[in-house]
Every structure is written in C-alpha cells, then in structure tokens.
C-alpha positions as CSV (number, residue, x, y, z in Angstrom):
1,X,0.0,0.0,0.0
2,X,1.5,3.7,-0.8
3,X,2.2,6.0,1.7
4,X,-0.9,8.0,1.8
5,X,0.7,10.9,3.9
6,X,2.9,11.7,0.8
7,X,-0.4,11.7,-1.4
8,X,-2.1,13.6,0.8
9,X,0.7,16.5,1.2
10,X,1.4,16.2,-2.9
11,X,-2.5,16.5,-3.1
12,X,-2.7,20.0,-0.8
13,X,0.2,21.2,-2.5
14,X,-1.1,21.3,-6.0
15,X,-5.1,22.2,-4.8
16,X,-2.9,25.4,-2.9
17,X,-0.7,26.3,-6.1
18,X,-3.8,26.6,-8.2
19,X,-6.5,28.1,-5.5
20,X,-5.9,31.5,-6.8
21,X,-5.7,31.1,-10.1
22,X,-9.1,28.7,-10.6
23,X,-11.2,30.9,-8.1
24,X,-10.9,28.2,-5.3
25,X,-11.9,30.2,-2.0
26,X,-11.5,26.2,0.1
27,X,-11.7,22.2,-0.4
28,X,-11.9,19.3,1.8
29,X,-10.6,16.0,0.5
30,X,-11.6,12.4,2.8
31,X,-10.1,9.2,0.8
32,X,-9.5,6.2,2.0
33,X,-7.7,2.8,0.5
34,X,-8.1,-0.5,1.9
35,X,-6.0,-4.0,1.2
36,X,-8.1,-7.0,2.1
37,X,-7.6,-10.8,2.6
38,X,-9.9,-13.4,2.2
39,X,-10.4,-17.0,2.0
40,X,-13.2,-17.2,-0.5
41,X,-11.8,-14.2,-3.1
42,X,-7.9,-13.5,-1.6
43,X,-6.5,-10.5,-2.2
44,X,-8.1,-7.5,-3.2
45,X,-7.4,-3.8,-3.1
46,X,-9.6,-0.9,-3.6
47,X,-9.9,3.4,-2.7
48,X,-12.6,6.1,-3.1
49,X,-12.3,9.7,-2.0
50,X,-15.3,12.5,-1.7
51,X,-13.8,16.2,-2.8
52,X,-15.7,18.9,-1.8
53,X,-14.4,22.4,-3.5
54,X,-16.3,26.3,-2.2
55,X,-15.5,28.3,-5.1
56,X,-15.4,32.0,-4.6
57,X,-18.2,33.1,-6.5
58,X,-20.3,31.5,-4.1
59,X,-20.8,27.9,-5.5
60,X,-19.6,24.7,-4.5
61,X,-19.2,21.4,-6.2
62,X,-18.7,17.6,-5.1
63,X,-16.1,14.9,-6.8
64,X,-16.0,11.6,-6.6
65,X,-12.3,10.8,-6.9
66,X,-9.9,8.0,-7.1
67,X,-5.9,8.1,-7.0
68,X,-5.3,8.6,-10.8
69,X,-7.2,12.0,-10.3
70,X,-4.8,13.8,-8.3
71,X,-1.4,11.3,-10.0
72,X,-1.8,13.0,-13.5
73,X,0.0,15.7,-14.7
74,X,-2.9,18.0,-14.7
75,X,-6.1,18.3,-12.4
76,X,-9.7,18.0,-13.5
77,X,-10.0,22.0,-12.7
78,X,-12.3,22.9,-15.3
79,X,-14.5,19.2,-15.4
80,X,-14.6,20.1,-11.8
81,X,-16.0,24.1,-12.0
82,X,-18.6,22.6,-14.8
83,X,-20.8,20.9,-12.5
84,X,-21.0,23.0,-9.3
85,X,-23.9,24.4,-8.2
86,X,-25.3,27.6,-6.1
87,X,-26.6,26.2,-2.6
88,X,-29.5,28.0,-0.6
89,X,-26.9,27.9,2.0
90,X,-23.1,28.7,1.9
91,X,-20.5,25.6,1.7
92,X,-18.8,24.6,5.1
93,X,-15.8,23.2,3.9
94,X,-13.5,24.3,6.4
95,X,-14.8,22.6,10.2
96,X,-11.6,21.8,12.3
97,X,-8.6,24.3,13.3
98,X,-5.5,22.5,14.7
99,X,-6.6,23.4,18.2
100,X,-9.4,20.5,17.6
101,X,-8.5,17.5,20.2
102,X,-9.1,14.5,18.8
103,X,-9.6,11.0,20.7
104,X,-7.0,8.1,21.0
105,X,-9.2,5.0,20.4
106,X,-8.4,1.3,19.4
107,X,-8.8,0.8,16.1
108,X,-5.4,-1.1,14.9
109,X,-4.2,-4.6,15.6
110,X,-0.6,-5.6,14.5
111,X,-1.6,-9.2,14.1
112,X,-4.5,-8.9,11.8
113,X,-2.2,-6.0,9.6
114,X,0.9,-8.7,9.6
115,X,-1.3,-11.2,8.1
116,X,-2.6,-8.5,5.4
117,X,1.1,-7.2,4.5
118,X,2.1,-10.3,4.3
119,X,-0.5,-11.9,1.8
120,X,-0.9,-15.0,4.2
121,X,-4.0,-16.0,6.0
122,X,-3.0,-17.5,9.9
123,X,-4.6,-21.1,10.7
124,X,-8.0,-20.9,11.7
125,X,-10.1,-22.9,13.5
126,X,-11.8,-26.0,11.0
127,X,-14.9,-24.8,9.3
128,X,-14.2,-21.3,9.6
129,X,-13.8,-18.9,6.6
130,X,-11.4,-15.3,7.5
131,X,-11.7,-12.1,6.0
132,X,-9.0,-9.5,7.1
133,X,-9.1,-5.8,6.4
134,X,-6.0,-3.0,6.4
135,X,-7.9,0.7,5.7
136,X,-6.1,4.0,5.5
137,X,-8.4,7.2,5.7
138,X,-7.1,10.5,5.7
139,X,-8.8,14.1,5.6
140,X,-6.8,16.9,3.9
141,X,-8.4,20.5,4.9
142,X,-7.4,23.8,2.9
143,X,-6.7,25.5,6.1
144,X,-7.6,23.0,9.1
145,X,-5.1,20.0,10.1
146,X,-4.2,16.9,7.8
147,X,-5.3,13.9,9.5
148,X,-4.8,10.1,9.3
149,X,-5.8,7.1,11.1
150,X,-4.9,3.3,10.2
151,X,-7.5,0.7,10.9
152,X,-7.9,-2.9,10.9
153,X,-11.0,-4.9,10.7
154,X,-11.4,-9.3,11.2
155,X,-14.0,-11.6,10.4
156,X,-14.5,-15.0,10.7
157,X,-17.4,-17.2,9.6
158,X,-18.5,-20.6,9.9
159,X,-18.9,-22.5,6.8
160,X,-22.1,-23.7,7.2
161,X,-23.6,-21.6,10.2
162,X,-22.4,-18.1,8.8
163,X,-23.4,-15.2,11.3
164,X,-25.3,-17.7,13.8
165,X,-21.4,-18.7,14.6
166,X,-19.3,-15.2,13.8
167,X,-16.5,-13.0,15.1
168,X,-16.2,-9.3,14.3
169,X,-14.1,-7.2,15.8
170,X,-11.2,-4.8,14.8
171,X,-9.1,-6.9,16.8
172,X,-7.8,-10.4,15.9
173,X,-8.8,-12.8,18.7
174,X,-7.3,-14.4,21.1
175,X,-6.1,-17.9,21.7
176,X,-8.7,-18.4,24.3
177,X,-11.2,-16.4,22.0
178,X,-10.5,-19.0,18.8
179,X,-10.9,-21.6,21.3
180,X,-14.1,-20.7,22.2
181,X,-15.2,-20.6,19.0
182,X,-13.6,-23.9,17.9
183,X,-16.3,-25.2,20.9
184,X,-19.4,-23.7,19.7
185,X,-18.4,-25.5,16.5
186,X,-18.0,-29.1,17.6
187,X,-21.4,-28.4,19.6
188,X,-23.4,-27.1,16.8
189,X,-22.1,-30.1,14.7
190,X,-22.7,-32.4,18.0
191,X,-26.5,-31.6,17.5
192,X,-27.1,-30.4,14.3
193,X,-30.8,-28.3,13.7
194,X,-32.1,-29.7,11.0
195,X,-32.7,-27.2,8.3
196,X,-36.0,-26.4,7.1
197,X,-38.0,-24.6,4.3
198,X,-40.0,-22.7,6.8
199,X,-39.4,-21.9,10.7
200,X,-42.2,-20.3,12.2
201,X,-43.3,-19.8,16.0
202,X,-46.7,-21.8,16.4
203,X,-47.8,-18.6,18.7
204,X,-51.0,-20.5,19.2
205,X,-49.2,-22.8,21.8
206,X,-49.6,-22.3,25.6
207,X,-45.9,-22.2,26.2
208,X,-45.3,-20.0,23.3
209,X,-45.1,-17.1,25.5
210,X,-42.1,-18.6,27.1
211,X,-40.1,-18.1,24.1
212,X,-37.2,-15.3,23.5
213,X,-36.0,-14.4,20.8
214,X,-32.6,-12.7,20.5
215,X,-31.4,-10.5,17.9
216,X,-27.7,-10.8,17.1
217,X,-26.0,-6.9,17.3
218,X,-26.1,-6.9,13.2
219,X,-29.9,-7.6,13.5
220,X,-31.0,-5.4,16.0
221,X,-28.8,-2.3,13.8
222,X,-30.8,-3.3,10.7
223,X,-33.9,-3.0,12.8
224,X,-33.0,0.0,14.8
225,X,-31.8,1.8,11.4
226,X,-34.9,1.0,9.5
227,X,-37.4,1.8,11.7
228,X,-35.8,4.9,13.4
229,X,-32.6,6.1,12.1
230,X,-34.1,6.7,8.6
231,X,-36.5,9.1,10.4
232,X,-33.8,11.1,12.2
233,X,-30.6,11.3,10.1
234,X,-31.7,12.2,6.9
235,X,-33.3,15.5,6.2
236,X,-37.3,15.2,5.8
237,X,-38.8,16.7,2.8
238,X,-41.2,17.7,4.3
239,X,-40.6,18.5,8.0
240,X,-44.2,18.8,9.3
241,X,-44.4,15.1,8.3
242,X,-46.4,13.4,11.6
243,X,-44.8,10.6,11.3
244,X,-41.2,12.0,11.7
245,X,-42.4,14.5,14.5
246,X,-44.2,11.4,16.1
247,X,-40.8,9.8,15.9
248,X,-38.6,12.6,17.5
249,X,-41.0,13.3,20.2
250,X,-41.4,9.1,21.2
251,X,-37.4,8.7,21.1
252,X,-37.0,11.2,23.9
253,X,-39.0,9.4,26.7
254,X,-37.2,7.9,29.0
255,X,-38.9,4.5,28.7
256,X,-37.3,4.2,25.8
257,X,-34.0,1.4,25.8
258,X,-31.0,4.0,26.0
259,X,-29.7,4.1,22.4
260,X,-26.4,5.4,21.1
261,X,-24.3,6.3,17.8
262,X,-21.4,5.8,20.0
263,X,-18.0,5.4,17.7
264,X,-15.7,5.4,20.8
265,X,-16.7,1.9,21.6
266,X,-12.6,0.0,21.7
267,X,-12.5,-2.3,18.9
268,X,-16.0,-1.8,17.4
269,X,-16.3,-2.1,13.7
270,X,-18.4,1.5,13.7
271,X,-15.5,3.4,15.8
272,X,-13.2,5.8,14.5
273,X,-11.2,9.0,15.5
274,X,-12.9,11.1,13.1
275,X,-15.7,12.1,10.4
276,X,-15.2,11.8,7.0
277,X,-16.0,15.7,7.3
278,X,-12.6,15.7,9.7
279,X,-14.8,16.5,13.3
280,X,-13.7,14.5,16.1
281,X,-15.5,11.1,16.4
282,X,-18.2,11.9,19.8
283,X,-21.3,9.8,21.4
284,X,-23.9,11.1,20.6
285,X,-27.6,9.9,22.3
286,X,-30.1,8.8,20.0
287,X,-32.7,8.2,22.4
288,X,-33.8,9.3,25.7
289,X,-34.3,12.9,27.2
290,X,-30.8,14.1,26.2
291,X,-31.4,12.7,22.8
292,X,-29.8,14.6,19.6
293,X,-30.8,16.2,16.8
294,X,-28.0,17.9,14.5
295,X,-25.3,16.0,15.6
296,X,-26.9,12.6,14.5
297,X,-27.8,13.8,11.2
298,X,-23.8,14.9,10.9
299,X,-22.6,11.7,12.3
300,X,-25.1,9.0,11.9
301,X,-23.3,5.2,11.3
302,X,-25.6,2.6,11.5
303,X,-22.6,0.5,12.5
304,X,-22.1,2.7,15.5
305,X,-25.4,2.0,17.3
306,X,-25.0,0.7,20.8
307,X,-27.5,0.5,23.5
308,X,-27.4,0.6,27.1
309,X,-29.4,-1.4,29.6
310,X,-29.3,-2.6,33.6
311,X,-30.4,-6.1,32.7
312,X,-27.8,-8.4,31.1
313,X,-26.0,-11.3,30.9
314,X,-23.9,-13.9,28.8
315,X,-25.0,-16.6,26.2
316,X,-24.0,-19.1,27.5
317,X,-26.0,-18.3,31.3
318,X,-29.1,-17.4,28.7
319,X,-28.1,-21.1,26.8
320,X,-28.8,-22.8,30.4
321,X,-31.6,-21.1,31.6
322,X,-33.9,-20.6,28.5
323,X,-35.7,-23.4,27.6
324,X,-37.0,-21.9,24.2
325,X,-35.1,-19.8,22.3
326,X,-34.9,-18.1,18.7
327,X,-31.7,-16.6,17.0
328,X,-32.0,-14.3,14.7
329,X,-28.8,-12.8,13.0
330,X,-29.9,-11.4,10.2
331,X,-33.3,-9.8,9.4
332,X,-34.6,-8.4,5.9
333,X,-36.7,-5.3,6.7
334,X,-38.8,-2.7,4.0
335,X,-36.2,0.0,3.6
336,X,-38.4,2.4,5.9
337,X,-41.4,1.5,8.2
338,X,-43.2,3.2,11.1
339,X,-42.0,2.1,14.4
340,X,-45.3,2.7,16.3
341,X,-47.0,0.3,13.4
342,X,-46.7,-3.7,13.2
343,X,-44.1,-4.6,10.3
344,X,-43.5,-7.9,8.7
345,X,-39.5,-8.5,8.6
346,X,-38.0,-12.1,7.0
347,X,-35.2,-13.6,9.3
348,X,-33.2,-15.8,6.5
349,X,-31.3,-18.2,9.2
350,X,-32.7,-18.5,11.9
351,X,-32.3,-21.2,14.8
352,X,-34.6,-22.4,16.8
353,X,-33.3,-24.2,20.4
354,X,-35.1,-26.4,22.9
355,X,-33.2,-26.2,26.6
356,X,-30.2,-25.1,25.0
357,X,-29.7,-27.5,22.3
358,X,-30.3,-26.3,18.0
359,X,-33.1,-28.1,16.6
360,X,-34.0,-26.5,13.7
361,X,-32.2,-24.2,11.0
362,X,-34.4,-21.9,8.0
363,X,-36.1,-19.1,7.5
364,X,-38.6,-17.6,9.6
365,X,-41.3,-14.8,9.1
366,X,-41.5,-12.5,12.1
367,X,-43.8,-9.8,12.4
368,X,-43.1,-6.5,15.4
369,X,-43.6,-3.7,16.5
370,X,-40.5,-1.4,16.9
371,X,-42.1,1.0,19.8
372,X,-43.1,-2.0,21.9
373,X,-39.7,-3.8,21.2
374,X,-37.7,-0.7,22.5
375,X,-39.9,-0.3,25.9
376,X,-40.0,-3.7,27.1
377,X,-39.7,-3.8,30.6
378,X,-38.3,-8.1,30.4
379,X,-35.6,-6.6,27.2
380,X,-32.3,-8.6,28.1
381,X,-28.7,-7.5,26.8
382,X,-26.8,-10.6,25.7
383,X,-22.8,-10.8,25.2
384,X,-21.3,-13.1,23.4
385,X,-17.9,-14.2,22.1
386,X,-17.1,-12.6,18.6
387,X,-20.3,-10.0,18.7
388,X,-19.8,-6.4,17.6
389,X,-21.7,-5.4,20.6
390,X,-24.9,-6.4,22.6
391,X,-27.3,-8.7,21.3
392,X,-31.0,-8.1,22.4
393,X,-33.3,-10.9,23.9
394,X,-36.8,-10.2,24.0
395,X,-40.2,-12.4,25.4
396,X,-41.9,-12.9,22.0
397,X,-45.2,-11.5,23.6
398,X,-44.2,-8.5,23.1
399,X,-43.2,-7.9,19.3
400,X,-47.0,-6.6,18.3
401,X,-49.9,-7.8,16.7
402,X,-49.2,-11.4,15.5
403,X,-52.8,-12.1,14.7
C-alpha cells in the first residue's frame, strides 16, 4: 500500500498552487484505500475519495475521486467548476482548526495487519472462513489539520452456520477467543438443527409465551436503522411530516432502551477517530431525554449504534436457563417502516433451540412492533464471544400484533 501521507501533502500542494488562479476560496478531501484478505476471493485492493471544493463566487461542487485523479499531470479544474452548483446555504468546507482535540481509540491490531502485509492467512479454526481488512483514511483541509488514522477490521465465519457462529471485531482474537469458538463448533455439529423450508413460531401454543427471541448486534442495527434512524438522520422533505415529529418526540421518553451512535466503543467495527468531514468522532444519544438532533444527522453510522441497559448477561448463562429460544442474525426489513406500526420483517437463518440444544435451522417470518420492542420492561442484553456489541433478547409477547 502507498504512503498515503505523501499523497495527501502532494495533493494540498497542487489544490494550494492553483486556488488562486481557478477561483478556489476552500476544499476538503476524505479518501480512504483498503487491502483485504480473504479466503473465499484472496487478495483484493480498492480506494474512493469524496472532494468537496467552495468556489469564490459563491458555488460549490462535489467529486468523486480516485488516485489517478490527483497522480496525473494535470487536475480536472475545469471538469470540476462545470458541474458545481449555487446552494441556498453557503459551503462549510472548512470545520476543524488544529486546536481540535481528537480521541486516541483502538482501532489497529498488528496481528491482523501482519497477516494482510504479508499476503498470508493465519490457521484458523476448522470450518471457519477469514476475511482481514487494512484501511487508510485520511482528511486533507485547505486551512484545518491533515489527518490520518490506520484501521484494521477481522472476520471469521463458519462455513455452514455463517453469522449464527461469527466473530467481528477490529481486533484479531485471542487464543482463548478461537478456542471458544472452535467449541461452539463441535457443539453445533454435536447436535445439528435440522434445516427447514420454513421456521415459524406456532404462537398459538400455551408455552409460546415462554419463548425469547434474540437478535444478534447486526440484527438489532438493521432494525433499529430502519425503523428509526431513517426518520432522524436524513433531512425530511417535508418537516411537518407526523410521522417524523411522532418519531422525535417518542425517542425522547425515558422509557425508551437507552440508544447510542457511540464510535468510541474500543475495537468496534463502527469506531473511528474522526468524520469523513474531519470532526472528532463523539457519542452522541439517539434516544432518551438528552437525545440529539443535528449532531446525529452529521454523524449518523448505523454501524455505530450501541445500546445501554441494567439487565444483562452472557449466552451461555441465557443457553442454560432458557428453555426456548430463537436466534435471529440477520433480518430483511422494508427499507423504511413506522416504528409505532406492526411490520412484517423475513429472518433468513434463523435457529430455533429447545433447553439449550439447536433443533432446527431456516427461514422464519417475524412480524413487530418497533415501539413495543424498544420499551419492554423483560428486554435482556446478551454478550457473546465474537459479537460487535450487545445482542437483544426479547419475550416474544411483546413484538406486536401477531394475529
């Protein structure tokens, strides 16, 4: 991978030398480049960059770059001042000074950027598939601080239990960590759910209320972004839409499960040290009476939702002492739905357990409602081994309307 400091001061240099000339007032440059490693694809490489230029006759304009842009002998200037535009409002290009304090996080693991530079996967545990990640992000500001930050990302998969049996982290695990894993793996195969067309929960059952259900972290994100973060992060066309005002008025009760876009999280896939727009990386509360408004639009990564609770406890304890039990890791949801409304979402791979033991393996129709979901009294965190976070165990009584 090139030094991406070098690019970035050759980069500023010529944007500098020309400013004057081309009627630049500012510009803002974030790019990133990434090296990956896999076992299914191997090695792959790949960069993208967003260029934002205030010109001084008041316009502004927005580039989608790549490195051959800024390695050619000449710059795009006048492709560039063809397709700006005159905003209501005035460009902020320039949002950091280099009095800005930024936070020391971690986000890079030698061990899983040895195996990357190297070109070499390590052994991994049998029936597990790896995919290692080395991304370099830097933000070059006309007149604010040049910034960098190195990141690593690790995945592992099993072969045929994908996310039910997952690690994601920044960090590369540990022995006792693969070990762990390597377990859950001979158990699974031990007592193997039987896959199945359809799962479904026969609600009509007597002991059906019994039954949790726990989303995996990735799930409960896909939920939590469809049904609420669409609603706040984005800017409404309309902003005396109900449903929106509905939705920002609900999120600030306190009965709400405390919610965060929290990128400070050590090792989380969704942390960072800054924006893309070069602000310092900051929790910021999504729901509850100190909830946010401006700052989650300007920082809103669904991959840095968290949630806080005063109930939790481990998978394993929750393995032991539930005697039925659905998993759901991933969940296929309409790209925006009302969260006081019942919504019909598709879990593709499910699992189904009886008193701790997987009995059966498909998909599984599920239909909730978000508002109930997110002020249940019996909500559970759940922590497990090789989760990005907190999974969510709910009583399936309360997801809605299942009639």
């Amino acid at each position: 991978m090139p030094d991406l400091k070098n690019m970035a001061d050759l980069l500023r240099e010529r944007l500098t030398n020309i400013a004057h000339t081309h009627g630049i007032c500012d510009f803002h440059l974030f790019y990133e480049e990434t090296d990956s490693l896999s076992s299914n694809s191997g090695r792959q490489e790949s960069s993208s960059g967003l260029l934002r230029i205030a010109w001084r006759d008041g316009s502004s304009s927005i580039h989608q770059i790549d490195r051959h842009v800024f390695s050619g002998a000449e710059l795009p200037i006048a492709a560039w001042r063809s397709v700006r535009c005159f905003p209501q409002d005035p460009p902020h290009v320039y949002l950091a000074d280099q009095e800005t304090t930024y936070p020391h996080l971690s986000l890079f693991d030698e061990q899983a950027a040895y195996w990357v530079k190297n070109n070499n996967l390590p052994p991994l545990p049998e029936h597990f598939r790896m995919h290692l990640s080395l991304r370099r992000q830097w933000t070059v500001h006309s007149r604010g601080p040049q910034l960098m930050a190195v990141l690593t990302e690790v995945e592992l998969l099993h072969s045929r239990f994908g996310a039910a049996l997952s690690y994601r982290s920044r960090k590369y695990p540990t022995e006792e960590e693969l070990t762990y894993l390597q377990m859950e793996s001979e158990w699974y195969r031990s007592c193997p759910p039987m896959d199945t067309p359809l799962l479904q929960l026969q609600l009509d059952d007597d002991d059906s209320l019994d039954t949790l259900l726990l989303f995996s972290p990735e799930a409960f994100r896909t939920l939590i972004h469809h049904g609420l973060g669409v609603h706040l992060y984005s800017d409404a066309p309309d902003e005396t839409d109900r449903l929106i005002q509905s939705v920002i008025r609900w999120r600030q009760s306190p009965h709400v499960l405390s919610i965060q876009l929290d990128p400070l999280q050590p090792w989380s896939l969704g942390s960072y040290r800054f924006t893309p727009a070069g602000t310092p990386a900051a929790s910021v509360a999504m729901t509850g009476p100190a909830a946010e408004g401006t700052a989650l639009k300007a920082s809103y990564n669904r991959q840095s939702l968290h949630w806080l609770h005063h109930r939790s406890e481990s998978f394993r304890q929750l393995m032991q002492s539930a005697d039925d039990l659905c998993l759901i890791t991933e969940l296929q949801l309409p790209e925006q739905f009302s969260p006081f409304a019942p919504v019909m979402a598709w879990a593709p791979q499910a699992i189904r357990y009886r008193c701790g033991r997987p009995v059966l393996r498909g998909l599984m129709p599920l239909q909730l409602t978000l508002a109930q979901l997110l002020t249940c009294r019996d909500l559970l965190l759940v922590h497990r081994v090789g989760w990005d976070g907190a999974g969510v165990a709910v009583p399936v009584h309360v997801m809605g309307d299942h009639s």
